[in-house]
N, C-alpha and C positions, 0 to 999 in steps of 0.2 A: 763351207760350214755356215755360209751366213744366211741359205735360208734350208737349212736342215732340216728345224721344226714347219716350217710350212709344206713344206715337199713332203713331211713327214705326214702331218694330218691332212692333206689331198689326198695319200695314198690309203690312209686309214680310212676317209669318207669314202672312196671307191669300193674299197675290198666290202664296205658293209653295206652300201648300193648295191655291189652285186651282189653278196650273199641272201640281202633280203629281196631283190628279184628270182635269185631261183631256188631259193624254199618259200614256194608261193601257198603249201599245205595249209590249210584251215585248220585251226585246233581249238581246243578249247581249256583256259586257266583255269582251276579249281585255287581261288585260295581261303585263305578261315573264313573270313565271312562276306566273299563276293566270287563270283562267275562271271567270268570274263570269255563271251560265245565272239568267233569269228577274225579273229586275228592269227596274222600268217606267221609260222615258225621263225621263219627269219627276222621278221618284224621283233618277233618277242626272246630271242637270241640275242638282238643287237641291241634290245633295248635293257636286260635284265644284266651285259656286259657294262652298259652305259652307268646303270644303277649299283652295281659292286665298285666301280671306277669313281663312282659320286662319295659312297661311302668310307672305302679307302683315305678317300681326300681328305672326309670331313675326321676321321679318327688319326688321322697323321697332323694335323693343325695345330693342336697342342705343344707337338716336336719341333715342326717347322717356325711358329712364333715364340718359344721359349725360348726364355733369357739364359744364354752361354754364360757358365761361373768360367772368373778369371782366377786365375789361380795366382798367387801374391808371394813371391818370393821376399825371404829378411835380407833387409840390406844391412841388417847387424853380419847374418852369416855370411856375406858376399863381401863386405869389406875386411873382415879376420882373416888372418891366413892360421891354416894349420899348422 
């Protein structure tokens, strides 16, 4: 378990090494307002997974450094008895 995550993103930089060596197709990006001639399918696979990955991150940040409420039990009600 101690190098999971490294074993882990070696094997995720491999799988998208290979991927983007053998979808070597030329294509071409239409988006609103640019054209993007000459770059290979897997190039722009691995890279528009990279960029959902980025954004994900940046929309879960709020979650991840938000402050946990603690919730505050009465110690009037804890020392009563019923």
């Amino acid at each position: 378990m101690k190098y999971f995550y490294f074993i882990s993103i070696i094997l995720l930089i491999s799988v998208f090494s290979i991927f983007t060596s053998l979808n070597s197709d030329l294509i071409e990006i239409d988006l609103f307002f640019l054209k993007i001639e000459g770059i290979s399918l897997g190039f722009s696979i691995v890279i528009s997974i990279l960029f959902g990955a980025i954004i994900s991150f940046i929309l879960q940040l709020p979650k991840l450094f938000g402050r946990k409420s603690k919730v505050r039990a009465d110690k009037k009600s804890e020392n009563t008895s019923s």
